[in-house]
Backbone as CSV, one residue per row, in Angstrom:
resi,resn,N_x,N_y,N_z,CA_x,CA_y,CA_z,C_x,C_y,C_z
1,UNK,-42.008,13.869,-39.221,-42.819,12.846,-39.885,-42.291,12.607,-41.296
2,UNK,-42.070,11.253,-41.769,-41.502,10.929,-43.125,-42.826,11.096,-43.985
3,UNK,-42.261,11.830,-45.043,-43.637,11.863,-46.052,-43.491,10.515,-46.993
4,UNK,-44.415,9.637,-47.671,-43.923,8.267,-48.154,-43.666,9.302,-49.548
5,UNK,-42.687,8.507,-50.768,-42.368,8.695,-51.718,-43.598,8.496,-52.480
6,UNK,-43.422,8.596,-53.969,-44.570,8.186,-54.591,-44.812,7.069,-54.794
7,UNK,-43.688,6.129,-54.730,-43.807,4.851,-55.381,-43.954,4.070,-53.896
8,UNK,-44.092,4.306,-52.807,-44.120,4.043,-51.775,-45.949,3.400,-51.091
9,UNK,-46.421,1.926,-51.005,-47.582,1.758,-50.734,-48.231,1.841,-49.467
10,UNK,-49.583,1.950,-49.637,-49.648,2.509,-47.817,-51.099,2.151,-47.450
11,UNK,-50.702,1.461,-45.929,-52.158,1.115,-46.073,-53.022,1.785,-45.404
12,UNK,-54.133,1.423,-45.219,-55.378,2.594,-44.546,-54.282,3.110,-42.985
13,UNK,-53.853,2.106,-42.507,-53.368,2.617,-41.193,-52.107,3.497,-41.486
14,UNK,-51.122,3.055,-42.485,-50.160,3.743,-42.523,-50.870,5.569,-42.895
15,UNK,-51.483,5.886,-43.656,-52.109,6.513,-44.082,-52.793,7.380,-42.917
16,UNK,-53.620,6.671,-42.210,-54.255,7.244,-40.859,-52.673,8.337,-40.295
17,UNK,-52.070,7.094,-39.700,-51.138,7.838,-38.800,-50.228,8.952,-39.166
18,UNK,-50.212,8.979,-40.631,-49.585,9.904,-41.556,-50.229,11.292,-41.384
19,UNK,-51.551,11.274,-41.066,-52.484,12.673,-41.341,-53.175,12.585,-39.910
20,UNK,-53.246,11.810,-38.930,-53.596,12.264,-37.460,-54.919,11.559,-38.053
21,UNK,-55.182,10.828,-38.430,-56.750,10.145,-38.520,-56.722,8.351,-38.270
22,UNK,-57.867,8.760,-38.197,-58.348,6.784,-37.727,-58.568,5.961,-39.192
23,UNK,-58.102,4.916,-38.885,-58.490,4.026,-40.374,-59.564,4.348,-40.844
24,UNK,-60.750,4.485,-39.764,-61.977,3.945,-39.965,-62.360,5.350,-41.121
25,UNK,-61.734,6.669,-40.437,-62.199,8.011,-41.444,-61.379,7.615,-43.399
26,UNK,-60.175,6.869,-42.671,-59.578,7.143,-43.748,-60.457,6.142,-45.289
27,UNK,-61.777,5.491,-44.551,-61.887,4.239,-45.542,-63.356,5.095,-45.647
28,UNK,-64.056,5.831,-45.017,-64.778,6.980,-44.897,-64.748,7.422,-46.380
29,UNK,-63.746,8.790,-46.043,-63.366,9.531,-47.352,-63.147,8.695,-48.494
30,UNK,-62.199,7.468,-48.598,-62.804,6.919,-49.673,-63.896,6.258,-50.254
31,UNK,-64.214,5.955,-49.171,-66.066,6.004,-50.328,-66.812,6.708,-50.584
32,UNK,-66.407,7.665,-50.153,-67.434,9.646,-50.486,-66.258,9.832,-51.399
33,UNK,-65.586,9.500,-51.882,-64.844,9.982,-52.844,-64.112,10.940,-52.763
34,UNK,-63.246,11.706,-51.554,-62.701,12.581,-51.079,-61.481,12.184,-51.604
35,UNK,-60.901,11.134,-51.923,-59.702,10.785,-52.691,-59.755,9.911,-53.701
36,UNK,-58.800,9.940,-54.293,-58.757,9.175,-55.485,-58.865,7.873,-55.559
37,UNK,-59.250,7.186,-56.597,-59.146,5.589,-55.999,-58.864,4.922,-56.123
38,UNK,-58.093,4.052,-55.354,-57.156,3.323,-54.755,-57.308,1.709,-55.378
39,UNK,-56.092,1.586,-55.383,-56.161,-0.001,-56.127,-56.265,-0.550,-55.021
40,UNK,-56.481,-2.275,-55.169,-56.477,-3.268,-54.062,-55.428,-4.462,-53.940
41,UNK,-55.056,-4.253,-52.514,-53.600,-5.599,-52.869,-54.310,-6.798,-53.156
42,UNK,-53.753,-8.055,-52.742,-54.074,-9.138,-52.823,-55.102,-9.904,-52.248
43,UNK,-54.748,-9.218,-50.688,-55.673,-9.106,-49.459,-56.928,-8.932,-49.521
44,UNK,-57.088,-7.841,-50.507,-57.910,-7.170,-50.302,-57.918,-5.912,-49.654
45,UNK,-56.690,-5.181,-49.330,-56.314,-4.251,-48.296,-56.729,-2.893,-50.315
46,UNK,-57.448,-1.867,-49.617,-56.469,-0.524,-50.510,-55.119,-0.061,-50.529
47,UNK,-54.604,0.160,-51.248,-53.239,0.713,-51.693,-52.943,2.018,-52.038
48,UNK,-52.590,2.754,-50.726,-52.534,4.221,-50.878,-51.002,4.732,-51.174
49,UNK,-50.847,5.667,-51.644,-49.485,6.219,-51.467,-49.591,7.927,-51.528
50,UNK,-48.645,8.897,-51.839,-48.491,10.025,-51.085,-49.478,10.646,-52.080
51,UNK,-49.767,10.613,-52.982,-51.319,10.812,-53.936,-52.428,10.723,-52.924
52,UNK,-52.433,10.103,-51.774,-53.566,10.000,-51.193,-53.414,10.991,-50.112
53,UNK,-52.442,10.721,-49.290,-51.776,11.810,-48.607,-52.235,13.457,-48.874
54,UNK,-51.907,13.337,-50.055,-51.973,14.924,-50.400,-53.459,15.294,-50.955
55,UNK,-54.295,14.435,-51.266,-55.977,14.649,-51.401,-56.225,14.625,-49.731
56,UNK,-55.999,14.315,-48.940,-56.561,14.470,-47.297,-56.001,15.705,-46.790
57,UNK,-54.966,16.178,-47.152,-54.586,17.204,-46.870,-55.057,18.349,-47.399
58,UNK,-55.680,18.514,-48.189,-56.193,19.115,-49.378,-57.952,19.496,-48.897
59,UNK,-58.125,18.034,-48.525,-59.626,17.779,-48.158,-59.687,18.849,-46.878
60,UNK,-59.021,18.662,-45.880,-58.417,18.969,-44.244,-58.533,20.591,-44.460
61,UNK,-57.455,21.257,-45.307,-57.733,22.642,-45.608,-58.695,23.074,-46.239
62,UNK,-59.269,22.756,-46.829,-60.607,23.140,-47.529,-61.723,23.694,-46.310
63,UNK,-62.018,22.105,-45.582,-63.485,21.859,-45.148,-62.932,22.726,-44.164
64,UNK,-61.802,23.745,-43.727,-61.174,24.761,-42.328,-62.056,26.238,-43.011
65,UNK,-61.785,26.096,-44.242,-62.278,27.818,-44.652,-63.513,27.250,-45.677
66,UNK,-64.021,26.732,-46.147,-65.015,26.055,-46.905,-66.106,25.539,-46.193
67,UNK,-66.196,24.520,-45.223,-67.193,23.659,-44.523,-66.639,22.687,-45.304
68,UNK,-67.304,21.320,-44.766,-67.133,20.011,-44.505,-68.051,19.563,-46.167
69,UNK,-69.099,20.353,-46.302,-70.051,19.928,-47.392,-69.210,20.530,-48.405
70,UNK,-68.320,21.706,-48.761,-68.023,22.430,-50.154,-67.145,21.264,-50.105
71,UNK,-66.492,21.299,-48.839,-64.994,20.580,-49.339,-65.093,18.925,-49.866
72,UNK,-66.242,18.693,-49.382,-66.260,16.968,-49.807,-66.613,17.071,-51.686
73,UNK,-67.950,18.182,-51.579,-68.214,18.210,-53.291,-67.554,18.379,-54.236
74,UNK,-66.273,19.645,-53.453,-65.271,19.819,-54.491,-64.083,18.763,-55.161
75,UNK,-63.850,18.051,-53.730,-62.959,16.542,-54.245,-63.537,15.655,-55.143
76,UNK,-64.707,15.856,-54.744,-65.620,14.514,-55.348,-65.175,15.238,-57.386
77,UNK,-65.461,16.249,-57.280,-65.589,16.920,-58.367,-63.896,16.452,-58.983
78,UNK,-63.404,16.924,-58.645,-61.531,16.799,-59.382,-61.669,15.104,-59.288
79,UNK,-61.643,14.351,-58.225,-61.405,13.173,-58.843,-62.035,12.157,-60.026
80,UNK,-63.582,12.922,-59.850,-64.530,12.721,-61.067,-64.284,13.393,-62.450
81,UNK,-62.988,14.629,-62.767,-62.680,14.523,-63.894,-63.118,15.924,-63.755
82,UNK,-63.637,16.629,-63.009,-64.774,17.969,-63.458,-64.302,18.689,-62.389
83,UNK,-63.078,19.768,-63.216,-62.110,20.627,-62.702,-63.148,21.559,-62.310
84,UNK,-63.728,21.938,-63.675,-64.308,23.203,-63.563,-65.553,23.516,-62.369
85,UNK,-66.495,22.270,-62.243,-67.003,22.288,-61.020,-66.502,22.340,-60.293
86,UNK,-65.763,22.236,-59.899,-64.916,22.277,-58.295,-64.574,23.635,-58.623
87,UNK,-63.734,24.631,-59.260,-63.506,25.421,-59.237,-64.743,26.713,-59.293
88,UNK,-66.228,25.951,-59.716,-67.154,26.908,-59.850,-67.718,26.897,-57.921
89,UNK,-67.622,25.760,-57.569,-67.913,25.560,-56.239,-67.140,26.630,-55.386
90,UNK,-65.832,26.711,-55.339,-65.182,27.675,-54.440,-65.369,28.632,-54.970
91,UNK,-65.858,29.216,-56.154,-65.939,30.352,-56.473,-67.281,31.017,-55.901
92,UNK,-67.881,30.225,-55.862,-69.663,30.256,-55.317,-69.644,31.333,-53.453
93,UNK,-68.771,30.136,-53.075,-68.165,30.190,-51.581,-67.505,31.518,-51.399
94,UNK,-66.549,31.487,-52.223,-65.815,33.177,-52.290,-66.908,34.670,-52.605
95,UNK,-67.500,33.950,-52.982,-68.680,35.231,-53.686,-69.903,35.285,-52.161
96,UNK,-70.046,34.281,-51.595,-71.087,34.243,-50.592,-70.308,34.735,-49.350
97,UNK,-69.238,34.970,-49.102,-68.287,35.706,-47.916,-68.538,37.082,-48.405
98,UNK,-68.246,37.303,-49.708,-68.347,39.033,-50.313,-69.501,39.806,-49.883
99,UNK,-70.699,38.592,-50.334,-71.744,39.111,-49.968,-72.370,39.322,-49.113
100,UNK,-71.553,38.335,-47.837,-71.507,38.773,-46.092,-70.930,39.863,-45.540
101,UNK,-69.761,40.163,-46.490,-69.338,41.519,-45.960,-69.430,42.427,-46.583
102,UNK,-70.647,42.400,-47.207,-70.996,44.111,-48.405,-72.183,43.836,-46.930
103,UNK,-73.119,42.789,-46.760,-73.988,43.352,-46.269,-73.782,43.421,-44.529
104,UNK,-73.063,43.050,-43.841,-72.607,43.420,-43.114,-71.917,44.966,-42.676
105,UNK,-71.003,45.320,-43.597,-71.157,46.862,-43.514,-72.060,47.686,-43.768
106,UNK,-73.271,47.115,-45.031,-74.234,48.303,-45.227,-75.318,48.444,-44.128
107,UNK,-75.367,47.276,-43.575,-75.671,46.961,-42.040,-75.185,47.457,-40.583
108,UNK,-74.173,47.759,-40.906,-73.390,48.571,-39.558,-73.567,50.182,-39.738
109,UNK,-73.505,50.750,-41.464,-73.562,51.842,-40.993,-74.764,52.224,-41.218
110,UNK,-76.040,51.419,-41.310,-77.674,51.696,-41.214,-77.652,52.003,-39.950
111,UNK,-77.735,51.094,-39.078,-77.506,51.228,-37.527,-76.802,51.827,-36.425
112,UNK,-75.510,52.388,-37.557,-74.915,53.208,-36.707,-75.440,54.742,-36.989
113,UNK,-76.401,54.925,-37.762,-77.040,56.018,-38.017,-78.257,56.230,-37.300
114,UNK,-78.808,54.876,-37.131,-80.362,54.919,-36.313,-79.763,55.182,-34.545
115,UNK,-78.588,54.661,-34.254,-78.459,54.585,-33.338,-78.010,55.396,-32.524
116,UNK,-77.380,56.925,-33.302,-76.506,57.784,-33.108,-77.509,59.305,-32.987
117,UNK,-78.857,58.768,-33.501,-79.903,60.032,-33.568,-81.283,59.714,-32.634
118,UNK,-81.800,60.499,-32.833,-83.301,60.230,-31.966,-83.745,59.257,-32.706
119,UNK,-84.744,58.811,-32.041,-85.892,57.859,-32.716,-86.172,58.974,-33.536
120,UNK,-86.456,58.325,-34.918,-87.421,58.970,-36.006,-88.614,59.228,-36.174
121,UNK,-89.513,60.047,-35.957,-91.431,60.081,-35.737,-91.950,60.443,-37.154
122,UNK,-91.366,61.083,-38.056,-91.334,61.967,-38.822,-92.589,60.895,-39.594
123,UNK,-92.463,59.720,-39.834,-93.784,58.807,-40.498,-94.359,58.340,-39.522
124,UNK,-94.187,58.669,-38.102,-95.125,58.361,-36.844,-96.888,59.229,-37.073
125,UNK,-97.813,58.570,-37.353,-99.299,59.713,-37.179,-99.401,59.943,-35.797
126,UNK,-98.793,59.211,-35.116,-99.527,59.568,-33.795,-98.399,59.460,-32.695
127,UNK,-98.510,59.685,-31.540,-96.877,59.973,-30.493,-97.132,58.511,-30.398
128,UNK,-98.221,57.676,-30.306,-98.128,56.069,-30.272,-98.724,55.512,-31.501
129,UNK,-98.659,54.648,-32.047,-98.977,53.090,-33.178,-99.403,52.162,-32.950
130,UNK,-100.153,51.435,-33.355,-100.674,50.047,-33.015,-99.756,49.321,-34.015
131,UNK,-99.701,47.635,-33.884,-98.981,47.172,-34.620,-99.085,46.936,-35.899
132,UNK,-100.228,47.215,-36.459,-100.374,47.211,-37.772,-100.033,48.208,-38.641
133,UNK,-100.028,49.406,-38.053,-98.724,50.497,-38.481,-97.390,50.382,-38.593
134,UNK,-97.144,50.280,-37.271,-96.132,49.561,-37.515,-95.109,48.418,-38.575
135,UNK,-95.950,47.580,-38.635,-95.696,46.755,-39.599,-95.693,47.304,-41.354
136,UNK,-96.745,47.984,-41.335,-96.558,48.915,-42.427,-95.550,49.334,-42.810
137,UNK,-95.421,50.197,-41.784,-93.924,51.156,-41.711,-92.467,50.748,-41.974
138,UNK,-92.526,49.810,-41.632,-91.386,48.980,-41.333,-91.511,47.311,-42.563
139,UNK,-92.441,47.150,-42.922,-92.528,46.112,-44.618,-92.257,44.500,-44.126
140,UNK,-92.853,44.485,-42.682,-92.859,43.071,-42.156,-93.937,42.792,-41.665
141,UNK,-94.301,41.534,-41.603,-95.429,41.219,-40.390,-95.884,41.376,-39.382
142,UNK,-96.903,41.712,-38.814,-97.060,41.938,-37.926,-97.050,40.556,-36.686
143,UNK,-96.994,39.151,-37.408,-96.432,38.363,-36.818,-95.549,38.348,-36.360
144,UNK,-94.503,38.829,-36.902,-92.860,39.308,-36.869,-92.877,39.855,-35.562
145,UNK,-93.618,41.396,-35.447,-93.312,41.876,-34.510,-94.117,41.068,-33.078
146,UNK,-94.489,40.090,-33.118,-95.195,39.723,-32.105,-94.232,38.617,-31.570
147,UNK,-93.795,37.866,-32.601,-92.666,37.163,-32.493,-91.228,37.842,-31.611
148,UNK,-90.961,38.875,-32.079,-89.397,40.004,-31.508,-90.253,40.234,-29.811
149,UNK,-91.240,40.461,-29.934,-92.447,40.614,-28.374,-91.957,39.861,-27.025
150,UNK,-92.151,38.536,-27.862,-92.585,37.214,-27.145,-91.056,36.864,-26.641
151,UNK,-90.089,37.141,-27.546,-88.695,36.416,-26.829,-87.685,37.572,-26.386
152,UNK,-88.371,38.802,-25.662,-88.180,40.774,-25.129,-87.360,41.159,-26.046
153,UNK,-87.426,41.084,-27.300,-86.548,42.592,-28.197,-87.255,43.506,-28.113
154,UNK,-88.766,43.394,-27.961,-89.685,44.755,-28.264,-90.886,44.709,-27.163
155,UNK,-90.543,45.803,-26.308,-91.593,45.938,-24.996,-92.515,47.437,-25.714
156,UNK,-93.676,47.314,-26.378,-94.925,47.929,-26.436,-95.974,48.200,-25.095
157,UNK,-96.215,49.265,-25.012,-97.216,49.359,-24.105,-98.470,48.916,-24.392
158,UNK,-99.263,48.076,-23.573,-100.710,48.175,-23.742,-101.966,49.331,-23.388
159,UNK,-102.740,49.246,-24.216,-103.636,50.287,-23.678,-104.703,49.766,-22.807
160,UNK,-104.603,50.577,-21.552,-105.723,50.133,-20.154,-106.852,49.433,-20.756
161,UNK,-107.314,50.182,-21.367,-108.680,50.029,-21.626,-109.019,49.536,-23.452
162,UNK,-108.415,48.839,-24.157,-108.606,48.132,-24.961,-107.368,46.748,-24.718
163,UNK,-106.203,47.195,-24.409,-104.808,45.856,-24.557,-104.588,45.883,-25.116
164,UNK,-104.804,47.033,-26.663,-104.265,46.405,-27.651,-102.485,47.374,-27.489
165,UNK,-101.854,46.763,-28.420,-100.299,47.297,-28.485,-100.056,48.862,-29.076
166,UNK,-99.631,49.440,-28.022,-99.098,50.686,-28.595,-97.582,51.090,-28.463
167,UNK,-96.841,51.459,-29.353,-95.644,51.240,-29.856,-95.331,53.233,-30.109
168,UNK,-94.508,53.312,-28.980,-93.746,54.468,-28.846,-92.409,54.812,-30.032
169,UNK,-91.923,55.886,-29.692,-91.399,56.230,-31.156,-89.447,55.418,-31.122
170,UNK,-89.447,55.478,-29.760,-88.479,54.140,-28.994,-88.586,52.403,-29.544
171,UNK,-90.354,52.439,-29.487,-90.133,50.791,-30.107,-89.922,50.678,-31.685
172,UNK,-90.484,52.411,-32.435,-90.713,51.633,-33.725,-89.002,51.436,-33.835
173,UNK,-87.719,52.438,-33.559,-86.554,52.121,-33.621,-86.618,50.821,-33.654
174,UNK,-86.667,50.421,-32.732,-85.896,49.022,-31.998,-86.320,48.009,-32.813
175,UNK,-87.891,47.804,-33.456,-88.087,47.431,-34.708,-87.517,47.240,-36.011
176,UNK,-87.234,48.595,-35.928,-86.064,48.998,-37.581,-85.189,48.228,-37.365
177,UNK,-84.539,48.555,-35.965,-83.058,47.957,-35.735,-82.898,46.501,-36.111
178,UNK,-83.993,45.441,-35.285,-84.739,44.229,-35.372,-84.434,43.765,-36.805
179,UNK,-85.805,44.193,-37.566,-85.346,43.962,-38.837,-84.071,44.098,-39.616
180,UNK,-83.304,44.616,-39.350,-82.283,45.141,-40.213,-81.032,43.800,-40.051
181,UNK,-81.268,43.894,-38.418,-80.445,43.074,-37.832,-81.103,41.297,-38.814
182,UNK,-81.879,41.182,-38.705,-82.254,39.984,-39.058,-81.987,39.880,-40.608
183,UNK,-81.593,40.677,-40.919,-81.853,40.423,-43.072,-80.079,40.396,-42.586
184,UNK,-79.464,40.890,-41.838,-77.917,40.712,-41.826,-77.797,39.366,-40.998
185,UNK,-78.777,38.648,-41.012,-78.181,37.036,-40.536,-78.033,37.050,-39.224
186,UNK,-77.946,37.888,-38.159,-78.027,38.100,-36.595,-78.956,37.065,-36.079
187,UNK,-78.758,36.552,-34.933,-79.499,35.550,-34.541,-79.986,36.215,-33.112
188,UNK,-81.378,35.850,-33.070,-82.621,36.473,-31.568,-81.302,36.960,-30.483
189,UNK,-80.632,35.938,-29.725,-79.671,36.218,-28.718,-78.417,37.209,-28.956
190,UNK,-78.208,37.293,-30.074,-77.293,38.493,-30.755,-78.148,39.718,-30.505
191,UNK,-79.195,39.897,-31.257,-79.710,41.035,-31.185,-80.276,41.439,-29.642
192,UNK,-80.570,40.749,-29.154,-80.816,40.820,-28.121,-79.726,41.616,-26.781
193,UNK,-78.313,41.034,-27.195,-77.335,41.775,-26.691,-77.254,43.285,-27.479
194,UNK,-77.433,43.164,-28.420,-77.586,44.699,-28.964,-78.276,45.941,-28.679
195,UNK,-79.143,45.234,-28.639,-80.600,46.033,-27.632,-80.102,46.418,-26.562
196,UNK,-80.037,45.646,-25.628,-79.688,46.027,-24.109,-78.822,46.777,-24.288
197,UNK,-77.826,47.074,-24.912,-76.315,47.538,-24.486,-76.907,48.889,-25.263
198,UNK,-77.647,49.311,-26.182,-78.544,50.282,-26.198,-79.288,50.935,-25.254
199,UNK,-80.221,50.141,-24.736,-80.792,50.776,-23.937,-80.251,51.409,-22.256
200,UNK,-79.533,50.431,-22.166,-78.298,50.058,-21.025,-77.560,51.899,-21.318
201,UNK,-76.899,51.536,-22.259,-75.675,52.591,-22.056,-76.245,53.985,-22.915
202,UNK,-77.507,53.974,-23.954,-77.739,54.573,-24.514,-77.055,55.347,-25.961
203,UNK,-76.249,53.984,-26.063,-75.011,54.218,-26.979,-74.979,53.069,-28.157
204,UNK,-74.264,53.055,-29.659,-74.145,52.013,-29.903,-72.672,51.306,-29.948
205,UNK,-72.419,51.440,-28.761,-71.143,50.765,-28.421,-71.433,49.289,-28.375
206,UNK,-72.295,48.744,-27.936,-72.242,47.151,-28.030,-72.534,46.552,-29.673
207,UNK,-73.593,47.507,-29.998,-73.626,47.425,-31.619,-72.144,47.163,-32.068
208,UNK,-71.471,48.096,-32.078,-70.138,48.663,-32.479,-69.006,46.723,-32.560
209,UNK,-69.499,46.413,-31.013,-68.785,44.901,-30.710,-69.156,44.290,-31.458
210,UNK,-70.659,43.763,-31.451,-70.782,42.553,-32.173,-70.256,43.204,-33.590
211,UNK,-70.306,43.766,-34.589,-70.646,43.766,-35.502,-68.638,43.694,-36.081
212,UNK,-67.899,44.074,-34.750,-66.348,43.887,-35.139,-66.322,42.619,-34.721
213,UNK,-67.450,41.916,-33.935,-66.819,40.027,-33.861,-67.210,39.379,-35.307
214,UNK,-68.162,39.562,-35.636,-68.159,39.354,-37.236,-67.517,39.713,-38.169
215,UNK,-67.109,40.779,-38.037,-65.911,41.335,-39.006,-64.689,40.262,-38.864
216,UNK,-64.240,40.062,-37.656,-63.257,39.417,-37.487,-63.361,37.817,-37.701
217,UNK,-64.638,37.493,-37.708,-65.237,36.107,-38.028,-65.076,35.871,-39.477
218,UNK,-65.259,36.831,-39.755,-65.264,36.860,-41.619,-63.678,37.220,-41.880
219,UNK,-63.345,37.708,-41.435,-61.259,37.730,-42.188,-60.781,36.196,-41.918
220,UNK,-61.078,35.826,-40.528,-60.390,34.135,-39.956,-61.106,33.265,-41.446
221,UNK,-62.127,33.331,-41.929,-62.967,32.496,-42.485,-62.062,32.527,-43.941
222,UNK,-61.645,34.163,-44.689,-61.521,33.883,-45.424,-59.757,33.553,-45.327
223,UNK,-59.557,34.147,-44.501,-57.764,33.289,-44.347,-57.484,32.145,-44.966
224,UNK,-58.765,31.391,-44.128,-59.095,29.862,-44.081,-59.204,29.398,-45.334
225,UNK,-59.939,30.000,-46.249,-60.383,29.495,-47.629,-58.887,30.111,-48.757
226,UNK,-58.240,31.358,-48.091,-57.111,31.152,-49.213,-56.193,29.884,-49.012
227,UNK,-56.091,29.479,-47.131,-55.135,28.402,-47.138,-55.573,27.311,-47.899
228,UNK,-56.895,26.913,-47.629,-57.941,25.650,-48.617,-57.381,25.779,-49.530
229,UNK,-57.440,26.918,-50.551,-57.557,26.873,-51.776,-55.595,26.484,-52.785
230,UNK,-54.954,27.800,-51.065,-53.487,27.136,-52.008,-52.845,25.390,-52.054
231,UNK,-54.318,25.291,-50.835,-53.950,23.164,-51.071,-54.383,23.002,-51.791
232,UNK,-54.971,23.174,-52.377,-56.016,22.580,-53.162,-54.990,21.965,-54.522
233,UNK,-54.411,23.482,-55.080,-53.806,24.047,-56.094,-52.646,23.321,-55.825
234,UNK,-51.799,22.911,-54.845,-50.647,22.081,-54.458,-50.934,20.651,-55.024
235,UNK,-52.578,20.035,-54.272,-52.753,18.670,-54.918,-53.059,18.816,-56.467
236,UNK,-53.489,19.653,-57.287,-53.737,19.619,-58.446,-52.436,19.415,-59.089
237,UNK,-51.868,20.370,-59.097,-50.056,19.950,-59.645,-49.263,18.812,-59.095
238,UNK,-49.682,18.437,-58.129,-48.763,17.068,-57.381,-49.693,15.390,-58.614
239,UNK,-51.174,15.919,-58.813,-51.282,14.740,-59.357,-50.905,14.853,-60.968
240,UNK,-51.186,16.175,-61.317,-50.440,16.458,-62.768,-51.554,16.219,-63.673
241,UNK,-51.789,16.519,-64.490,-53.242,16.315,-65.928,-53.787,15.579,-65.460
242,UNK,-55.114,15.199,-66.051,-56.293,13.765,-66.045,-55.575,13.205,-66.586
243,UNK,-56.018,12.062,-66.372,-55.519,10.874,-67.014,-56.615,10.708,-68.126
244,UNK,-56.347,10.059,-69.151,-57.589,9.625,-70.285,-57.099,10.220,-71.390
């Protein structure tokens, strides 16, 4: 593929076919301001050249390790003059991955501790709990746990002769686990595989999986955001100072 020179004009289509996109995106991004902006021929056509090129490319790697929303704010930001926002933006982004994977590990090895020992009774009063102990115990609602109930993370026994919920020293675990799992961002059907493969194998070997597919979710992610970022840093020097 010929890259156009600088002095080289280009129109929405030349432009499209240059970066694998449709006119229609390429006239898109310029009115969200994803690139710089573009003079007008005679026509009326915009007038792009490899300045534009290299803001779509720029845009393209970003929104891969960033999302679609950092990466549009951050362009918007450099072509509006306001380096430093854009640079406070990815910094934001870089700091919110960190803080996925501090709590992600302090999360794996909570669980790989609950999961590796007996259930804990030791703040159990009784060999069973109702749920309002429970909830106590554990610093959530007792909505909560009725909620984890209703879609099977947590099977409580009822009692014959009242119904109300009694919670073995098995559920308050699975509770802990529950919660823990949920402040680490786990979603119902995640945990849900967690559980089973617990109770299933009596092990936390499935724990062990998910928690290395996230691990590995989070390295691809930030790969992604160093490649974003060394475009980024490519279009900044390709357009050279503000102008003004």
């Amino acid at each position: 593929m010929q890259v156009p020179s600088e002095d080289r004009a280009l129109r929405p289509i030349d432009l499209a076919r240059l970066t694998g996109l449709s006119t229609q995106q390429i006239r898109n991004y310029a009115d969200a301001g994803v690139l710089p902006p573009a003079p007008r021929a005679p026509s009326g056509y915009r007038r792009f050249d490899a300045t534009h090129r290299e803001a779509l490319l720029a845009f393209r790697a970003l929104a891969k390790g960033f999302g679609i929303d950092t990466a549009r704010a951050v362009m918007r930001a450099v072509h509006e003059g306001d380096l430093p926002r854009a640079l406070a933006l990815a910094d934001a982004a870089h700091a919110a991955l960190h803080d996925e994977r501090t709590s992600l590990r302090a999360a794996g090895e909570a669980l790989e501790a609950i999961a590796a020992g007996e259930p804990d009774t030791s703040a159990l009063p009784h060999a069973t709990v109702r749920i309002g102990e429970v909830a106590s115990l554990l610093g959530v609602r007792t909505s909560a746990l009725r909620v984890w109930e209703s879609v099977g993370l947590l099977r409580p026994e009822r009692d014959p002769g009242t119904g109300y919920r009694r919670y073995r020293p098995a559920d308050v675990r699975d509770a802990r686990m529950i919660r823990m799992l949920r402040q680490g961002q786990y979603r119902l059907p995640q945990i849900r595989f967690i559980l089973d493969g617990l109770r299933r194998e009596g092990s936390g070997e499935a724990l062990r999986e998910a928690i290395a597919r996230r691990q590995a979710d989070l390295d691809r992610r930030s790969l992604a955001m160093l490649a974003g970022a060394a475009r980024l840093h490519h279009y900044l020097d390709h357009r050279g100072p503000p102008r003004g």
